[in-house]
Every structure is written in C-alpha cells, then in structure tokens.
C-alpha positions as CSV (number, residue, x, y, z in Angstrom):
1,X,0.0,0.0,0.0
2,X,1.2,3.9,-1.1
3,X,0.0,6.2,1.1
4,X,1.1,9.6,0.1
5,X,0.9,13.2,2.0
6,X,1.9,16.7,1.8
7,X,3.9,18.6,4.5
8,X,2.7,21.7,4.8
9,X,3.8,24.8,6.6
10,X,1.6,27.2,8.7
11,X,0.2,29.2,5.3
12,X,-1.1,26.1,3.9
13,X,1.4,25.8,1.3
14,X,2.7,22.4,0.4
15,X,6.6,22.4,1.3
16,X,7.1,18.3,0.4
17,X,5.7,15.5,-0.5
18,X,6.4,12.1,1.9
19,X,5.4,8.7,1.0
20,X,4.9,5.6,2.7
21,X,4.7,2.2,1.4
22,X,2.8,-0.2,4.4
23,X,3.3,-4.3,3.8
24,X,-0.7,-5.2,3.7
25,X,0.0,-8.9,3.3
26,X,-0.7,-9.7,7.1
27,X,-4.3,-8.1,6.6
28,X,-4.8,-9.6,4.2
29,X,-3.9,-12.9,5.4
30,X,-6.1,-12.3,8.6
31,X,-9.2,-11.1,6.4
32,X,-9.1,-14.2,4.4
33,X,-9.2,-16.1,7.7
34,X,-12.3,-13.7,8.9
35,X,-13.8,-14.5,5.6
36,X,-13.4,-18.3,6.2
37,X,-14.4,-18.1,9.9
38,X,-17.9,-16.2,8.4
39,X,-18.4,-18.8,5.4
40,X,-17.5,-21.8,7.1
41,X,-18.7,-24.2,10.3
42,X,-15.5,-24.7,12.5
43,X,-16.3,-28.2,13.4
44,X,-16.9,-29.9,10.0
45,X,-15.6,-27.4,7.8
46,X,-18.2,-27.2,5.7
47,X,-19.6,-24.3,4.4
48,X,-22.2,-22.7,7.1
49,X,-25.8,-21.3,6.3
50,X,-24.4,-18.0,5.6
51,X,-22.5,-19.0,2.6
52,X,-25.3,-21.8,1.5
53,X,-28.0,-19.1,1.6
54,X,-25.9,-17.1,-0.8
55,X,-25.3,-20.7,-2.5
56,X,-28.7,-21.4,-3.1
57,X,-29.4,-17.8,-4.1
58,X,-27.1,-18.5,-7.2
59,X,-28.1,-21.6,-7.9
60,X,-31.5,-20.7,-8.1
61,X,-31.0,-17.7,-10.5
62,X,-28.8,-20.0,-12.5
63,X,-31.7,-22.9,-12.7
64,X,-34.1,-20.2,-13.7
65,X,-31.7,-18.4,-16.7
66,X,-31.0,-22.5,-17.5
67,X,-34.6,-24.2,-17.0
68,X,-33.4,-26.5,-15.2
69,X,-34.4,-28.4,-12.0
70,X,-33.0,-27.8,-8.6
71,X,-33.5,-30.1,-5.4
72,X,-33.1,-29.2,-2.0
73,X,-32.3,-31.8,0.7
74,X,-32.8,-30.9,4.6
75,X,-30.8,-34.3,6.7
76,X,-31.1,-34.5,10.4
77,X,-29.6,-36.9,12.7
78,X,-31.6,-39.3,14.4
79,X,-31.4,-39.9,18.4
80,X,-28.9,-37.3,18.3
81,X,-29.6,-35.8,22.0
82,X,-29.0,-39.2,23.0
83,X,-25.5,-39.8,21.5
84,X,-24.3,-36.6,23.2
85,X,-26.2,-37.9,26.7
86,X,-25.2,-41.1,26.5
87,X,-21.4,-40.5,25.5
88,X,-20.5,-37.2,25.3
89,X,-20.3,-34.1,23.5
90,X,-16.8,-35.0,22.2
91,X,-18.3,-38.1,20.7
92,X,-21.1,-36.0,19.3
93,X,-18.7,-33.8,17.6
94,X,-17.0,-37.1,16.0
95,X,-20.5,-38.1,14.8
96,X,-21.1,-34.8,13.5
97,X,-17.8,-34.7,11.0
98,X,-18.9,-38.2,10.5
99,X,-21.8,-37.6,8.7
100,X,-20.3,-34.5,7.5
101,X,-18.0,-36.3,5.6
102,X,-20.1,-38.9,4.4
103,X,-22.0,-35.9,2.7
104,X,-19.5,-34.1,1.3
105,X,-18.4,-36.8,-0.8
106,X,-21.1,-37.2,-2.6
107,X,-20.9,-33.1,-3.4
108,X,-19.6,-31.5,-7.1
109,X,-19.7,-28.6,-8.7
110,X,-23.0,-29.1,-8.8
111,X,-24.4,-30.5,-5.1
112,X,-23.5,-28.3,-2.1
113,X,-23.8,-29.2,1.5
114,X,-23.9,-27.2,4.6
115,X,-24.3,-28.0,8.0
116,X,-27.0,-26.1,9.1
117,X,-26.4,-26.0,12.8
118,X,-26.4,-28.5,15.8
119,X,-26.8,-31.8,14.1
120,X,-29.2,-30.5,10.9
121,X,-27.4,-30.7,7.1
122,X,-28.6,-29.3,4.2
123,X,-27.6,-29.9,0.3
124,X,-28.6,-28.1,-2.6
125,X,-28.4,-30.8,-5.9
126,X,-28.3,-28.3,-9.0
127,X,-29.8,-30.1,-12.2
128,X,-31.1,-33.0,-10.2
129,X,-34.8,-33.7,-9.9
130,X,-35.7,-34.9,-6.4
131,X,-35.8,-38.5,-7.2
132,X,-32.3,-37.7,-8.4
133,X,-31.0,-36.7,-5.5
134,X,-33.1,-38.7,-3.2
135,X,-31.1,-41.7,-4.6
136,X,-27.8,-40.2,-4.4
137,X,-28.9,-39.3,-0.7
138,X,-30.3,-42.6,0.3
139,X,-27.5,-44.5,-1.2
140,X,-25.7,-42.4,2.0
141,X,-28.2,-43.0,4.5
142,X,-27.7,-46.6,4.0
143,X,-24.5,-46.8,3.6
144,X,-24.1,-44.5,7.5
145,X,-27.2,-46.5,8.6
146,X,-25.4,-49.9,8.2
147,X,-22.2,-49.1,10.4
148,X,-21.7,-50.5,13.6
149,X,-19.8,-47.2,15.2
150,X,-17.3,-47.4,18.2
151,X,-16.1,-44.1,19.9
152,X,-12.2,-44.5,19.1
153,X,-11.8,-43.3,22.7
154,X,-12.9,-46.0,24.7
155,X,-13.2,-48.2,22.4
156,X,-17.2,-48.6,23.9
157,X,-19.5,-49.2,20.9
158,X,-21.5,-46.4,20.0
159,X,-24.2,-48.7,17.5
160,X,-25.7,-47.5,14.4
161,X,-26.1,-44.0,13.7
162,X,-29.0,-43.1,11.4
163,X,-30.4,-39.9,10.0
164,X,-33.6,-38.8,8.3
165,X,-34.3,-36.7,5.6
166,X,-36.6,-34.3,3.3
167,X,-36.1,-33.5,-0.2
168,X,-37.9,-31.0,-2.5
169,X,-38.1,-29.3,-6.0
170,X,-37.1,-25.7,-5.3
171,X,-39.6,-24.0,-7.9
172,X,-42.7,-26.7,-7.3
173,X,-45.6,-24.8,-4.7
C-alpha cells in the first residue's frame, strides 16, 4: 500500500511530499481467515448457512436463466440428543464430522452441502430432480445406517447411527 501526504507549513502551502509504502499482506492474510471463519462451520468445515444461503441464491438464478431443475435436501440426525447424553459431547462432535464427511463426498460442482447447525445438514443438488437426488442421498443413508460405530476413545460401541431426511423441487408450490 502507497499512502502519500503533503507537509505543509503554517500558510497552507505544500513544502514536500512524503510517502509511505505499508506491507498489507498480514491483513490480508487475517481477512481471508475472517472471511473463512464467516463462510464456514468450524467443526466440519463445511460451508455454514451463511455462505449456502448465498449458495442457493445463485443456484436458483442460475436454474431459472437455464430451465433447469433444482432439489433441495434438509438431513437431520436421528437420536442425536441421546448420543451426546449417552457418550459425550466429544463423541457428538466425531459423529457430526462423520456424517459431514459422508455428505461431502457425494458433493460437485453441482451438489452443495452445509451443515446447518447442531446436528441438521442441508444440500442443494443443481440439475437433479428430487428422485435424483433422493437416490444419491439414500444410497448415503444406508451406507451411514449400516455401520456398527465405536467411539475410538474408549473403544465402547456407540451402534448405528441413522439420519432422516426431506427432499424437494425448489420451484414446485
């Protein structure tokens, strides 16, 4: 960053000139991390509702230059008060990247996900119809649903940890 200024006496009259070059890199480093702090959920490191709303803002004005479909997916985990009561919050947490990652890798350039706080996902499937993405969701929900889990910890089983889900055409009433 230039920062330039004029040294003037008492008459107003500009005697100099006196620059000053600052080194911004270390702002800028710290605003990318306040960007990725606001964007993102610090426990699964997906993206947080914040950045999905604006997600699904663009995607929807996208679908509607493009007439084409776009599904929306709302996941909750089952019995999850339980889990946390039952074996602790840390163990929650595990469960909670757990499924995150389960999610994510079904994502593209084309399917988002989000957590959308406490133990709620959400995904956004752009050019899917909801049967579309109800398979490539279910195929997930089995595939969790038919794992015996056991918290790494203390080795104590944790069982099988399900989740429920709602999917839905954006533009149908």
């Amino acid at each position: 960053l230039l920062t330039i200024s004029a040294v003037r006496n008492n008459l107003g009259e500009t005697l100099r000139y006196v620059a000053l070059f600052t080194d911004i890199s270390e702002l800028k480093r710290h605003q990318r991390q306040l960007e990725h702090v606001a964007h993102f959920d610090g426990l699964t490191g997906l993206a947080n509702r914040v950045l999905f709303s604006d997600r699904l803002r663009q995607a929807m004005q996208w679908a509607q230059r493009n007439h084409t479909v776009l599904a929306l997916a709302y996941v909750d985990l089952d019995g999850f008060k339980d889990i946390n009561d039952r074996l602790g919050h840390d163990t929650g947490d595990r469960v909670i990247r757990a499924i995150g990652e389960a999610l994510a890798r079904i994502t593209n350039d084309n399917c988002h996900v989000a957590r959308q706080g406490g133990e709620e996902f959400v995904m956004l499937f752009r050019g899917k119809t909801p049967q579309e993405a109800w398979d490539k969701l279910d195929a997930v929900r089995e595939n969790f649903g038919a794992r015996n889990f056991v918290n790494r910890s203390t080795d104590e089983p944790i069982g099988r940890i399900t989740f429920s889900g709602g999917i839905a055409d954006v533009f149908a009433y």
